[in-house]
C-alpha positions as CSV (number, residue, x, y, z in Angstrom):
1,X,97.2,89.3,95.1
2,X,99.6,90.3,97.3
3,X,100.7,94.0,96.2
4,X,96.0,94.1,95.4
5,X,95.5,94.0,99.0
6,X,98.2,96.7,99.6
7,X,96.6,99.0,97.3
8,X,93.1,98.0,99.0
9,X,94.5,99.1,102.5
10,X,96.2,102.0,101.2
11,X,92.6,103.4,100.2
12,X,90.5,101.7,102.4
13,X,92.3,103.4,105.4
14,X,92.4,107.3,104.1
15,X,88.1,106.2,102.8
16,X,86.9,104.5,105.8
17,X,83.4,105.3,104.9
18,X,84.2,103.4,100.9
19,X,83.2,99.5,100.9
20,X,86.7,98.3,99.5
21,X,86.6,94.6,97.7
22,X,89.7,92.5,97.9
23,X,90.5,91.2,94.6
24,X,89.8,87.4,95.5
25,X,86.1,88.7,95.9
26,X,86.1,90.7,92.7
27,X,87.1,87.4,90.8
28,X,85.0,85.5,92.2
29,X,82.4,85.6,89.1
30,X,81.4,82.5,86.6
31,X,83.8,85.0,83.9
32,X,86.9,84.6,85.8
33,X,88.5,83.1,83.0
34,X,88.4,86.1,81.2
35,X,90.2,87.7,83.9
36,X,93.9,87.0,82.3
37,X,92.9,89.0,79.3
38,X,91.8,91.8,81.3
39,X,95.1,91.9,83.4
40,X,96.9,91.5,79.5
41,X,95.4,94.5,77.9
42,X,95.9,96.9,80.9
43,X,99.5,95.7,80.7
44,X,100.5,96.4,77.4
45,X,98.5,99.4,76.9
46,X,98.0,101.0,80.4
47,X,94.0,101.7,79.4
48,X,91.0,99.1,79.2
49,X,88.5,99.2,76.2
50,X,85.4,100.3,76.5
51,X,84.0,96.8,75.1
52,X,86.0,95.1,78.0
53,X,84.9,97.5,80.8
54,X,81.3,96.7,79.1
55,X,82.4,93.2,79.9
56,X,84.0,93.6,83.0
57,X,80.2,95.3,84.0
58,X,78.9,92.0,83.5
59,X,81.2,89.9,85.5
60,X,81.8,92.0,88.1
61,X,78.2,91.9,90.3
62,X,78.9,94.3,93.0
63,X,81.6,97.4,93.0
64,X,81.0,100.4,90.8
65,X,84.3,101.1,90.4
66,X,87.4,99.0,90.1
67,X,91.0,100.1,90.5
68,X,94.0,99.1,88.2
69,X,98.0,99.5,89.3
70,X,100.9,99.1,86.8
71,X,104.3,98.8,87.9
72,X,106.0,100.8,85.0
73,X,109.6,101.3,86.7
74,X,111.3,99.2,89.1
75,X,114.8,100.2,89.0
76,X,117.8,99.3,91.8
77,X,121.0,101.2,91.6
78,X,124.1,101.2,94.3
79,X,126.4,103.8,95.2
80,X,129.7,103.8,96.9
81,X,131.2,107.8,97.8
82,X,134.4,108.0,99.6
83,X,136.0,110.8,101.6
84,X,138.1,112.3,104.1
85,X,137.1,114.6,106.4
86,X,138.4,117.8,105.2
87,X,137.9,120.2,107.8
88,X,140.9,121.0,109.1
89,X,139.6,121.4,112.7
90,X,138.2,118.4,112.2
91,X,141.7,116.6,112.0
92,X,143.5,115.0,115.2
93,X,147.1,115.7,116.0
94,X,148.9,112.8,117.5
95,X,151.9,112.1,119.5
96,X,154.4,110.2,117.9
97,X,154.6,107.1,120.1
98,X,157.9,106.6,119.7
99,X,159.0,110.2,120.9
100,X,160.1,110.7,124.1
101,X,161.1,114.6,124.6
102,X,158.0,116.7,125.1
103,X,159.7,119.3,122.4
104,X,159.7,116.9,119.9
105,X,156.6,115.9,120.3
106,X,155.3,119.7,120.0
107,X,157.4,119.0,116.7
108,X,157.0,115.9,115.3
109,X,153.8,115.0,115.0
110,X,151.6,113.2,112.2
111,X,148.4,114.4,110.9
112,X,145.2,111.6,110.9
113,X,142.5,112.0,109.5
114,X,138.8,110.4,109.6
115,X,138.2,108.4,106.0
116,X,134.5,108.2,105.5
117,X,133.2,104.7,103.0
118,X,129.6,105.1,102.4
119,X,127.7,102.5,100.1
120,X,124.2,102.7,99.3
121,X,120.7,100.7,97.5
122,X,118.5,102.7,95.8
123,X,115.2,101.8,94.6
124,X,113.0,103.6,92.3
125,X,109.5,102.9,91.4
126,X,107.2,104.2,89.0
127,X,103.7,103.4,88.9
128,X,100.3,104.3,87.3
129,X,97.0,103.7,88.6
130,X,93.7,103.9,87.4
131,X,90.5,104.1,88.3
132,X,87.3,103.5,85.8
133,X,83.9,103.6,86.2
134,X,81.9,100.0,84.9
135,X,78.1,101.7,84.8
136,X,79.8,104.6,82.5
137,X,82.2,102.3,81.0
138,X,85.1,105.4,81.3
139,X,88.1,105.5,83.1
140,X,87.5,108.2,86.1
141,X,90.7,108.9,87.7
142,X,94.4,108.5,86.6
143,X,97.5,109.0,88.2
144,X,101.8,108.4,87.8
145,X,103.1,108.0,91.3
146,X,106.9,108.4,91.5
147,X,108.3,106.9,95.2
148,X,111.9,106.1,95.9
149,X,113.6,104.6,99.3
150,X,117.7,104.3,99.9
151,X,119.6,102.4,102.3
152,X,122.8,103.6,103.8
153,X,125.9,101.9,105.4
154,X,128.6,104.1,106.4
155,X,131.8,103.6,108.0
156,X,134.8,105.3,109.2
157,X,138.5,104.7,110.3
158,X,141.4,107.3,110.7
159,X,144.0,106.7,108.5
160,X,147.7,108.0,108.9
161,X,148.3,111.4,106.7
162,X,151.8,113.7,105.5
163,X,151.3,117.0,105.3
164,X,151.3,117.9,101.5
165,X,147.5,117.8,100.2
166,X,148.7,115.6,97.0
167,X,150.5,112.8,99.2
168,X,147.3,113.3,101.4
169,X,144.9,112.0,99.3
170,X,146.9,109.4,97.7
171,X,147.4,107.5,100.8
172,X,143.7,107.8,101.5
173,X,142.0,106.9,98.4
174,X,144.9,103.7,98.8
175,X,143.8,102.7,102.1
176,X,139.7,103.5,101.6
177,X,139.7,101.3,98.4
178,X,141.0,98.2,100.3
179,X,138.7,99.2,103.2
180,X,135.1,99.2,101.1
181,X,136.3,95.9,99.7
182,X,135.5,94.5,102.4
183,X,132.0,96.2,102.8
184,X,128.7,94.8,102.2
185,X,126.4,96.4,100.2
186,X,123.1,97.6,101.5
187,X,120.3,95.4,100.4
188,X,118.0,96.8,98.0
189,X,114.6,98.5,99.9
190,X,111.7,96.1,99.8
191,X,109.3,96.2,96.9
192,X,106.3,95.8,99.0
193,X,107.4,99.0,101.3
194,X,107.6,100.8,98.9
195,X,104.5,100.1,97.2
196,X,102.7,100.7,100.5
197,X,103.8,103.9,99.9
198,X,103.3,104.6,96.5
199,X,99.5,103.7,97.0
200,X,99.4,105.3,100.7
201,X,100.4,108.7,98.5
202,X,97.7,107.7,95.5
203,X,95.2,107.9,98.5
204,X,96.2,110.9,99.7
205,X,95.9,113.0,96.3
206,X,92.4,111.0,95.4
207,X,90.1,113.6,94.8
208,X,86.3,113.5,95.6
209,X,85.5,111.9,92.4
210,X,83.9,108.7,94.0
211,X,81.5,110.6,95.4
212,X,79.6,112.4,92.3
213,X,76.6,110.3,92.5
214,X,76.4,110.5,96.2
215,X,75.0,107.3,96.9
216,X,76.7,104.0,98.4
217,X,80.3,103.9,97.0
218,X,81.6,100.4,96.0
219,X,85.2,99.8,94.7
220,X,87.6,96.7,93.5
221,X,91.3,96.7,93.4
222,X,93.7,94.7,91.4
């Protein structure tokens, strides 16, 4: 009910002049025990008959059309990238603390260089959505919306480098692995964000469909 009134919102504010039904109106009809095997069938097979549209017709009193969303891909995936900065007038020379004669400091310094740990949550959704028509008993419009969102945490300390390129990058992928142990990993984005935008975008690419008949446009969502 909770993800229906998101896909409601998402049409009802880019069709302000559409007469949008939450779902908990749609169901309320003598055949809402039906309902389950309507939600079943557009689950498994991504359609609806056109004996239970026929049905659906019956049941539902008011909207024209009625609006189906399938979550088809919800996948979360994390990422950790380490690196130096490798611009090499990017790096700081420092004075060796314990030097005291101002040539030897113009000689003997040590190269550090900023070491970069960034980890991040990725989440991918793919979803379908259909619309159908309950007086034609067809499905009218049909889309595959693809939306992902990522979360970042970065973080940086110099480390202490020789140098020889080799001994370089030892030394930092050493130190940066004990350093992103003792990172926390971004949380994955939020599902219902997301779907806000998934259906926000569905609204945006709806054609002018609804309006064929040009007369008062109803419409459920589920």
């Amino acid at each position: 009910v909770r993800y229906a009134e998101i896909l409601r919102k998402g049409i009802a504010e880019r069709y302000p002049e559409l007469e949008i039904y939450p779902v908990e109106e749609v169901l309320k009809t003598p055949g809402d025990a039906y309902y389950p095997y309507v939600i079943d069938e557009y689950r498994r097979t991504g359609s609806l008959s056109h004996k239970t549209l026929g049905i659906l017709r019956k049941l539902v009193a008011v909207p024209r059309y009625i609006v189906f969303a399938r979550i088809v891909e919800n996948i979360v995936t994390e990422d950790r990238n380490e690196y130096p900065e490798e611009t090499p007038e990017e790096y700081e020379l420092l004075k060796e603390p314990s030097s005291t004669n101002k040539d030897e400091d113009e000689k003997d310094y040590s190269l550090y260089v900023t070491v970069w740990v960034e980890l991040s949550t990725t989440r991918k959704m793919t979803v379908t959505i259909d619309v159908f028509d309950l007086i034609k008993g067809s499905r009218n419009l049909s889309g595959l919306i693809h939306e992902s969102s990522t979360l970042y945490i970065k973080h940086g300390r110099r480390e202490k480098k020789g140098q020889h390129e080799k001994f370089l990058n030892a030394i930092v992928q050493g130190a940066v692995g004990i350093f992103a142990d003792s990172m926390m990993q971004p949380p994955a984005p939020d599902e219902a964000k997301l779907l806000d935008r998934v259906f926000r975008k569905f609204a945006r690419e709806l054609s002018g469909g609804e309006h064929e008949d040009h007369g008062p446009s109803r419409t459920g969502s589920d």
